[in-house]
C-alpha positions in Angstrom: -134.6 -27.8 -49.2 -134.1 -24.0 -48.7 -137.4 -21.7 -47.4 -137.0 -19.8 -50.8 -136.6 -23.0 -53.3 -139.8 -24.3 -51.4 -142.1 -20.9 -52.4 -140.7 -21.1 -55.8 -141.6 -24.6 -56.4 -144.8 -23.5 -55.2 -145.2 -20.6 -57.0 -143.8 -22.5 -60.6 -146.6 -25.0 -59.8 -149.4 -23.0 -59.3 -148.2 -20.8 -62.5 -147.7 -24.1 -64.6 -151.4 -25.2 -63.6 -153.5 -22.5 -64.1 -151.8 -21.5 -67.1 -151.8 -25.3 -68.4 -155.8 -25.3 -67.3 -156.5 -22.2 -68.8 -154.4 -22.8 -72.8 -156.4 -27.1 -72.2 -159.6 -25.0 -71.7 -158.8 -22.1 -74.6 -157.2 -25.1 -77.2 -160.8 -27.5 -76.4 -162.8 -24.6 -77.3 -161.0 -23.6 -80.2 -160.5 -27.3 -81.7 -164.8 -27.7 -80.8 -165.2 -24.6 -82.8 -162.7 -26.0 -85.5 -164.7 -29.1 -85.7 -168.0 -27.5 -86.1 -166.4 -24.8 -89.1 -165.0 -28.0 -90.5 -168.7 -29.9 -90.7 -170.5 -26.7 -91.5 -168.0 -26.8 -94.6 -168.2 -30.6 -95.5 -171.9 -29.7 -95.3 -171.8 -26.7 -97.7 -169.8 -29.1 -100.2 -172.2 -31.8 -100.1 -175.3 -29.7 -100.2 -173.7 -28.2 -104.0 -173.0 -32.1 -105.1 -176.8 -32.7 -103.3 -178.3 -30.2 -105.7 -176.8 -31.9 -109.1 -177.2 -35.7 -107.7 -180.9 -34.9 -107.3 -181.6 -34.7 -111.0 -179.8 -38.0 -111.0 -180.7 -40.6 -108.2 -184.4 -41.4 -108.1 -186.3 -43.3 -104.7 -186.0 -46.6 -106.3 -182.6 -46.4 -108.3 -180.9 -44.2 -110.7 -181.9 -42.2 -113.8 -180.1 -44.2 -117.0 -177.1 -42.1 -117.2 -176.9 -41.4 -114.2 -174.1 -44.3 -113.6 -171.5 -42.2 -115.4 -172.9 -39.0 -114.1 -172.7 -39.7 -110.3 -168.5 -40.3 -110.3 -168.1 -37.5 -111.9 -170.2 -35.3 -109.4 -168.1 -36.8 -106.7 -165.3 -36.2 -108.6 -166.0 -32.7 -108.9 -166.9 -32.3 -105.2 -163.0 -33.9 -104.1 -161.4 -31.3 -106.4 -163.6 -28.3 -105.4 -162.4 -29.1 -101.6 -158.8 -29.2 -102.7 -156.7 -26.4 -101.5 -154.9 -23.6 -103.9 -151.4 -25.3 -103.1 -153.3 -28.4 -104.4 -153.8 -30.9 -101.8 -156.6 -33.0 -100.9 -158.4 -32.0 -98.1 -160.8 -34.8 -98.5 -159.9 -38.3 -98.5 -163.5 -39.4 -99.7 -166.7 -38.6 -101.1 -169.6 -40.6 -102.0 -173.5 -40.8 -103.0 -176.0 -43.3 -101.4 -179.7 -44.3 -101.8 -182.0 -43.3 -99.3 -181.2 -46.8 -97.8 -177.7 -46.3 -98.0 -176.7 -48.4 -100.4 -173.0 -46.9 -102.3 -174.3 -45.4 -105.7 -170.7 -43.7 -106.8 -167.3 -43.5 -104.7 -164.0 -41.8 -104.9 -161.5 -42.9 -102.2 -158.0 -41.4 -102.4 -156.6 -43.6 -99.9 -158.5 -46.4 -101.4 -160.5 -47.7 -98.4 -163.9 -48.4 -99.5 -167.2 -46.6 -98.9 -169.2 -47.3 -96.2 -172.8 -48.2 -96.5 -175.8 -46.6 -94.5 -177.6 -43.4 -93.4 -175.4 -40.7 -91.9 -176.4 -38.6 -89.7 -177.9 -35.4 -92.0 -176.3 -33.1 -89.2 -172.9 -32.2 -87.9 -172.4 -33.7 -83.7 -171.2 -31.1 -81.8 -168.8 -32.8 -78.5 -170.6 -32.6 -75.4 -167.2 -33.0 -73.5 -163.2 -32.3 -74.2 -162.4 -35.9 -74.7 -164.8 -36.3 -77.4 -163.2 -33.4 -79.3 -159.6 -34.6 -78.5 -160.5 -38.3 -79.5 -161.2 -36.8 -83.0 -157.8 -35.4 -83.0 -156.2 -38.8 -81.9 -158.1 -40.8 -84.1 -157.0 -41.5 -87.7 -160.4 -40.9 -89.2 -161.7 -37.8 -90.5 -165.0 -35.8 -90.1 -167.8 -36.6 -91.7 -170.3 -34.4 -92.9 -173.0 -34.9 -95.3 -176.1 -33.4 -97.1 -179.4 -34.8 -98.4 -180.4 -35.3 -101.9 -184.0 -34.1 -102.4 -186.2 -34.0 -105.5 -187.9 -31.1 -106.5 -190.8 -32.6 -105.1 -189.3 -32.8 -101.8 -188.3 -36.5 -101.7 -186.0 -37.8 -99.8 -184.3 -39.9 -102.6 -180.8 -40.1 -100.9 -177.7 -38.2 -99.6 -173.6 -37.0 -100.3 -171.1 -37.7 -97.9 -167.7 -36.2 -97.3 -164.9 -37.0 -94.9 -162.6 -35.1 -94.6 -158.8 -35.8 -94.0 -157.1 -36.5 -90.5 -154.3 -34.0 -91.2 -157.1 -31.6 -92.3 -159.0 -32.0 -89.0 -156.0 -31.8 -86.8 -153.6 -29.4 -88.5 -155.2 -26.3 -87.6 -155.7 -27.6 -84.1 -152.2 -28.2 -84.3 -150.7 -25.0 -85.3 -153.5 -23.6 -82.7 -151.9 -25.7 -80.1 -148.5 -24.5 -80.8 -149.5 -21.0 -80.7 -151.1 -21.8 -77.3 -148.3 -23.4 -75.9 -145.8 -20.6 -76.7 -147.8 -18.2 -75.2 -148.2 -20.2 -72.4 -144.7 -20.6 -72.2 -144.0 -17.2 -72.5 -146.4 -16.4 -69.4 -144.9 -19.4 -67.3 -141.2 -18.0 -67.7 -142.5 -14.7 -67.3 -144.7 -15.8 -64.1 -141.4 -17.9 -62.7 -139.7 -14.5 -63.3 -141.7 -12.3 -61.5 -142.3 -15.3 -59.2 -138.1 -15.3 -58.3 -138.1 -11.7 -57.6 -141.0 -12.1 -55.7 -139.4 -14.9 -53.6 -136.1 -12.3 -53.0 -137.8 -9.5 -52.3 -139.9 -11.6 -49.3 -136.4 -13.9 -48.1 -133.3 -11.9 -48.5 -134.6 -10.1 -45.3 -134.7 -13.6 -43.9 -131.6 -14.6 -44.9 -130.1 -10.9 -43.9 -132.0 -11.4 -40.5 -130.4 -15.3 -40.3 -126.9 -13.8 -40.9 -127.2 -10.9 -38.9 -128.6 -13.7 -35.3 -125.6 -15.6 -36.4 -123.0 -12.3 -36.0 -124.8 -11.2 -33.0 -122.4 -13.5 -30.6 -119.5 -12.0 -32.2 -120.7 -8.1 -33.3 -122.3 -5.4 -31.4 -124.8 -2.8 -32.5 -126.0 -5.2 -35.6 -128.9 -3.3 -37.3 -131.1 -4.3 -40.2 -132.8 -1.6 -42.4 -136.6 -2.2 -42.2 -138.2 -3.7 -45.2 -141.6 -2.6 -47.1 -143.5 -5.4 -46.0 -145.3 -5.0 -42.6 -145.0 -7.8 -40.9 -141.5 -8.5 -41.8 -140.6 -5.1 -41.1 -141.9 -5.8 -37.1 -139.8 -8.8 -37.0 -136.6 -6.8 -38.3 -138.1 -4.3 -35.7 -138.1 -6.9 -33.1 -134.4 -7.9 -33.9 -132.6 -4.3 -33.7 -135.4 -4.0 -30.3 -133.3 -7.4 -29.0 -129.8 -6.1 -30.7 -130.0 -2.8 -28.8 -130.9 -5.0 -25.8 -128.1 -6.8 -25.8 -125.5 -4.3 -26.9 -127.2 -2.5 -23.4 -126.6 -5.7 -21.6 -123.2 -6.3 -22.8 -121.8 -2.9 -21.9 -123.4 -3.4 -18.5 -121.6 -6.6 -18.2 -118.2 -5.7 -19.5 -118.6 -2.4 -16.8 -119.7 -5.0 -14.3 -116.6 -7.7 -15.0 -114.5 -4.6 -15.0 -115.4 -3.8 -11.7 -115.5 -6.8 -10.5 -111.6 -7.5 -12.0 -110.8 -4.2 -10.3 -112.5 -5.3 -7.1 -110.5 -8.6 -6.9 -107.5 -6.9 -8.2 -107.8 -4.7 -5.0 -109.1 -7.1 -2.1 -105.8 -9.1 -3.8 -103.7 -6.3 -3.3 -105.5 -5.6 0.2 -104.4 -9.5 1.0 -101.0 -9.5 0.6 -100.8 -6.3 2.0 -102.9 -7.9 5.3 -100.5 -11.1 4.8 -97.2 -8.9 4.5 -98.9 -7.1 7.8 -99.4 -9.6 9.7 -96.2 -10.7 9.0 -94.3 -7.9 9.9 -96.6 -7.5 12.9 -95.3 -11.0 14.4 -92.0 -9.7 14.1 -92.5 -6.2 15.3 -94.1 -7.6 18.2 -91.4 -10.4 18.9 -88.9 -7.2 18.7 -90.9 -5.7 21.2 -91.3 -8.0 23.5 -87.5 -8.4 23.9 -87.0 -4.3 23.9 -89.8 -4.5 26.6 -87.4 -6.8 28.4 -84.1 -5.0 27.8 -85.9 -1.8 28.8 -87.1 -3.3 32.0 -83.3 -4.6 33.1 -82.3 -0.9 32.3 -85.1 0.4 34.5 -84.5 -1.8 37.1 -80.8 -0.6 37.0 -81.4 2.8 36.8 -84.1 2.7 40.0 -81.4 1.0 41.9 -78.7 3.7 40.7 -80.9 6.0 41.9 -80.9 4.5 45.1 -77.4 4.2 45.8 -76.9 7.9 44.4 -76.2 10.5 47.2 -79.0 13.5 47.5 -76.6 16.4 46.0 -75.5 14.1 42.9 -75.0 15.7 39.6 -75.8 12.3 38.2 -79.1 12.3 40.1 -81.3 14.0 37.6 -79.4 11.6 34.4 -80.8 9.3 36.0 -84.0 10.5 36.6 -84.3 11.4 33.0 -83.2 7.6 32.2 -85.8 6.1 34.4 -88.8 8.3 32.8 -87.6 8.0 29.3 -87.5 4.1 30.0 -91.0 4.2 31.2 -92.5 6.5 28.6 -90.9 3.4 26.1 -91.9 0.5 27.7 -95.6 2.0 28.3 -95.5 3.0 24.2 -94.5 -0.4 23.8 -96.9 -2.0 26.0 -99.8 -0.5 23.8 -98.1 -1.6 20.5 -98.4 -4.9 22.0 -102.2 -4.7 23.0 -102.7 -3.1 19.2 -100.9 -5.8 17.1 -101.5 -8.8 20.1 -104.6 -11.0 18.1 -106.2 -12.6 20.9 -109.1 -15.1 21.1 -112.4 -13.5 23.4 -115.3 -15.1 24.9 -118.0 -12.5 24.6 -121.0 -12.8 27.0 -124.3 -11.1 26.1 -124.9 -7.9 28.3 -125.3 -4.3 28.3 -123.0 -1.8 27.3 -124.0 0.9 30.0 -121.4 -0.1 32.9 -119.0 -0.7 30.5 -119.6 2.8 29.6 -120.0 4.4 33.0 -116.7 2.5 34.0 -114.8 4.1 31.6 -115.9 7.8 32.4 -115.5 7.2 35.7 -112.2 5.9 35.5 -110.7 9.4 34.2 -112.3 10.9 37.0 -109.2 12.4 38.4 -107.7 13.3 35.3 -110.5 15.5 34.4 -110.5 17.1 37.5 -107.1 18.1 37.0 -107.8 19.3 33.2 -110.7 21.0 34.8 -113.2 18.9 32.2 -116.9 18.5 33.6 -118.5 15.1 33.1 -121.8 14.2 31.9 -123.0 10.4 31.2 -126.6 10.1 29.4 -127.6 6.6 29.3 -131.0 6.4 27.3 -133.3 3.5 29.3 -134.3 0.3 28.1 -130.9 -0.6 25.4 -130.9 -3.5 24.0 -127.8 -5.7 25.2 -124.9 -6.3 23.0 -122.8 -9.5 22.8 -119.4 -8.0 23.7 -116.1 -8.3 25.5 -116.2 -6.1 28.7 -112.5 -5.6 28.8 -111.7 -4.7 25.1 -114.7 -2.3 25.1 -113.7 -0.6 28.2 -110.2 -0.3 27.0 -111.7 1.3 23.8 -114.3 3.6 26.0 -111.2 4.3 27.8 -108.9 5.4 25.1 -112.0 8.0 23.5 -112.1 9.9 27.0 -108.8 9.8 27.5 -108.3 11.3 23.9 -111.0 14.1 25.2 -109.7 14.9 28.8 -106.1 15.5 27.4 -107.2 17.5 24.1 -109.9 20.3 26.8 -106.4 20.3 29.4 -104.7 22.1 26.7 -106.8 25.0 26.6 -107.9 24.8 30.2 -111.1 22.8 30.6 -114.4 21.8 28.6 -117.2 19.6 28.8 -117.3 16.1 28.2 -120.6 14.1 27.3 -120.4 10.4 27.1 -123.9 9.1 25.4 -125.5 5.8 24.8 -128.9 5.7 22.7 -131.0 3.3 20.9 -129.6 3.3 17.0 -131.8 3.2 14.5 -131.1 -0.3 12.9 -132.1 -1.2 16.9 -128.6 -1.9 17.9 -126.4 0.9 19.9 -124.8 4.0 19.6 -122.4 5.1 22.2 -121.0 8.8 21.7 -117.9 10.5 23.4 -118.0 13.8 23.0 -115.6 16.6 23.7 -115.4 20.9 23.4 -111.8 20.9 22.5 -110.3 22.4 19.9 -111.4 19.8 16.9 -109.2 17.7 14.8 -108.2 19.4 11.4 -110.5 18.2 8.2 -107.0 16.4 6.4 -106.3 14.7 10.0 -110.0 13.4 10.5 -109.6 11.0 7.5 -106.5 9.5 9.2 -107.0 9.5 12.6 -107.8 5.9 13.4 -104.8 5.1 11.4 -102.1 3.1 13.3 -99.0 5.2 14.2 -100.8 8.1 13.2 -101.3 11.4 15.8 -101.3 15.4 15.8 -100.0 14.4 19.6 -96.6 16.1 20.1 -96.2 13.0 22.8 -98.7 10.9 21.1 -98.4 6.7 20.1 -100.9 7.0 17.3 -102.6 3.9 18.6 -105.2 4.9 21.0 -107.8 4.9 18.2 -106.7 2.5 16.1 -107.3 0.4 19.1 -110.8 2.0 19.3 -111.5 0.8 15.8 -109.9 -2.5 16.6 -112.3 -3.0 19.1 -115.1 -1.6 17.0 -114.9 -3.9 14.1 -114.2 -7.3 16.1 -118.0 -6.7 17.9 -119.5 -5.9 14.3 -119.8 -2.5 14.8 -118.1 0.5 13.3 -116.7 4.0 14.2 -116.7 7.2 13.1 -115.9 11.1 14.0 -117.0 14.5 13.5 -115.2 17.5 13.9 -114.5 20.8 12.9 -111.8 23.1 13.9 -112.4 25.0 17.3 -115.8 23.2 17.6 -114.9 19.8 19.5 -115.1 16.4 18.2 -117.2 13.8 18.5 -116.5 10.0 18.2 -119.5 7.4 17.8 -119.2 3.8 18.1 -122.4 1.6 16.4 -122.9 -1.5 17.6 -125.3 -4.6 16.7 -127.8 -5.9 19.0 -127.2 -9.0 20.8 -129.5 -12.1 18.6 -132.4 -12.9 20.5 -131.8 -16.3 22.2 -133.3 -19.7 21.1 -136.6 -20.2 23.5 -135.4 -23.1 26.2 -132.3 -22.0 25.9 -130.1 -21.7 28.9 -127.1 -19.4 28.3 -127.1 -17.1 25.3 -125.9 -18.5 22.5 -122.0 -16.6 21.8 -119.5 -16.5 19.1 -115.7 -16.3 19.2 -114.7 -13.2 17.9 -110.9 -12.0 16.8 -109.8 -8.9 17.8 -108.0 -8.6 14.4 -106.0 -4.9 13.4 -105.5 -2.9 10.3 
């Protein structure tokens, strides 16, 4: 059973009750008031038949003459009661001695007179069932009047009773009239009762329909009713509608992104696989160039050899010899680039690494005419690193520096190591050369790539190589004319487990990109 068929069952019964209460208590009132005009009449009729029995009936019989007199008093009385459409209202009348004994009758239904005193006075119902038992019963109401002398003796008395149809007709018809009008009010109160009902569930039902669309729909909104407190709860809805409309964009932006993400680090794969790939090969080619190019070196030192001192051939081979180096030493560094190899890092500091490294260029600075500065800040926490592949990084930045200062005759170079603010370390190479143009700075530690007229394009993408397989990072600023300057971040060493004996170490892969 529905919300809305349960309030207007509800409704219907209250209606139905108090309008059944209110016609029971209107119709018992009426038919008590019907009763008592009804005796009050049978009174007024007996009291005129009263009057001329009186000169008849006498406290110890009847007058002579008075035996043909008396019927036709009460004969007189029935046809005064009778209506103007000529029916008898009274079914009978009769006259009794003071000890109720019958002295004249007229019965139209022919049931015989009763005997005994009545009651001289109408008795008004105390309760409703008292009244309606008059109307269910088959006899009518009796009403009666002394007969007194003109001395004032009781001498006897005139009943009347009236008929059953005449007793409940007029309740009858009063009852009908009560029970249309009730009618009329309880279809009118169902009615109003129905509307009612719509008016307080169709936002119920709009607000059902609209939860059940809110999987499937977005930005479902329901126009606020009259009522209060169902106008917060369709409030509360288009509140929690918005809410999730919000909520859905923000997921279909995030799933987006996310799609677009894995879209990418898929593309990013196979491009690592294909990579990887081509790197085994390219490196398998080198290797075997390496070899054929050392053969052809060997051959050309030993032409060389045998070649007199005035030769023309002398400087061909010459040229051969340095070209074959310059080859095999490019190809040598593609090999340490593209060459994945498996470390064992040990946990120390980064500050002979460091000094190692700018000492090593030493007499290549000197040459460039490039002063050296080393600034090691005290107390740096260690790192967990690989000495050599950090020193061949360190190496490759002040290389890079020496030879970009010998271009334009000299510089400074700094090489820094401070404490970094996430407490692991920065190490800074820094150089007054002539800068690294703002398109090139986004490329530079891009394999293959170099503004080098004799460059590899592989110094620092080994430097980044290096970078990321100790969990660090790399980065440069420059501007043109103003010098660069390279810094290298890396983590702290984790503090080791107390008891322990060795630091604890990972394996890391020195992986490319």
């Amino acid at each position: 059973m529905t919300l809305r068929l349960k309030l207007f069952v509800l409704i219907a019964g209250v209606i139905i009750f108090a309008m059944s209460g209110v016609t029971a208590v209107a119709l018992w009132r009426e038919v008590v008031r019907g009763q008592e005009l009804l005796a009050r009449e049978g009174v007024a009729l007996a009291s005129s038949a009263a009057n001329a029995a009186a000169h008849w009936v006498r406290p110890d019989g009847v007058d002579p003459g008075g035996d043909r007199a008396l019927p036709i008093i009460v004969d007189r009385l029935v046809s005064s009661a009778r209506s103007p459409l000529g029916v008898d209202r009274l079914d009978r009348a009769w006259i009794v001695d003071r000890r109720g004994k019958v002295l004249a009758c007229l019965s139209r239904t022919g049931e015989p007179c009763p005997e005994g005193v009545p009651p001289s006075e109408f008795q008004t119902a105390d309760w409703p069932l008292q009244a309606l038992a008059r109307l269910i019963q088959p006899e009518g109401i009796i009403a009666s009047a002394p007969i007194v002398r003109p001395g004032g003796e009781l001498v006897g008395a005139v009943r009347v009773d009236f008929t059953h149809e005449e007793v409940v007709g007029n309740a009858r018809n009063l009852a009908w009239g009560a029970s249309i009008v009730a009618a009329f009010w309880i279809f009118l109160g169902h009615v109003l009762a129905a509307i009612f009902i719509r008016r307080v569930t169709q936002p119920l039902v709009s607000l059902a329909e609209a939860a059940e669309s809110l999987a499937e729909e977005r930005g479902v909104r329901l126009e606020e009713p009259e009522d209060r407190e169902l106008a917060d709860l369709v409030r509360a809805f288009n509140h929690m509608s918005a809410r999730l409309d919000d909520r859905r964009a923000e997921n279909q932006k995030l799933i987006a992104e996310l799609e677009e993400r894995v879209a990418q680090k898929t593309r990013e794969v196979l491009r690592a696989d294909r990579l990887a790939t081509l790197g085994g090969i390219a490196a398998g080619f080198a290797h075997e160039i390496g070899n054929s190019l050392n053969v052809i070196r060997g051959y050309a030192a030993v032409t060389a050899r045998e070649l007199p001192g005035d030769s023309p051939h002398r400087s061909d081979v010459e040229a051969i010899r340095r070209e074959v180096v310059r080859a095999a030493a490019l190809i040598e560094r593609f090999l340490v680039f593209a060459r994945a190899r498996t470390v064992q890092p040990l946990v120390q500091p980064v500050e002979p690494i460091l000094r190692e490294a700018a000492e090593v260029i030493g007499p290549a600075a000197a040459q460039a005419k490039v002063e050296r500065t080393i600034e090691i800040e005290p107390g740096l926490p260690e790192v967990l690193a690989d000495a050599e592949l950090l020193r061949q990084a360190f190496l490759n930045l002040c290389v890079n520096a020496v030879q970009s200062m010998g271009e334009k005759g000299g510089g400074r170079l700094t090489v820094r190591a401070r404490r970094a603010p996430d407490g692991g370390v920065l190490a800074e190479v820094q150089d007054t050369g002539p800068g690294i143009p703002k398109d090139a700075a986004a490329h530079v530690f891009e394999p293959f790539f170099t503004t080098k007229a004799n460059g590899t394009g592989l110094g620092l993408a080994i430097v980044r190589q290096a970078a990321e397989a100790h969990g660090g990072t790399v980065e440069v600023e420059s501007a043109p004319g103003q010098g660069a300057l390279f810094r290298v971040r890396l983590p702290a060493a984790p503090a080791a487990p107390a008891g322990a004996s060795e630091p604890a170490a990972a394996d890391l892969k020195a992986g490319g990109t």
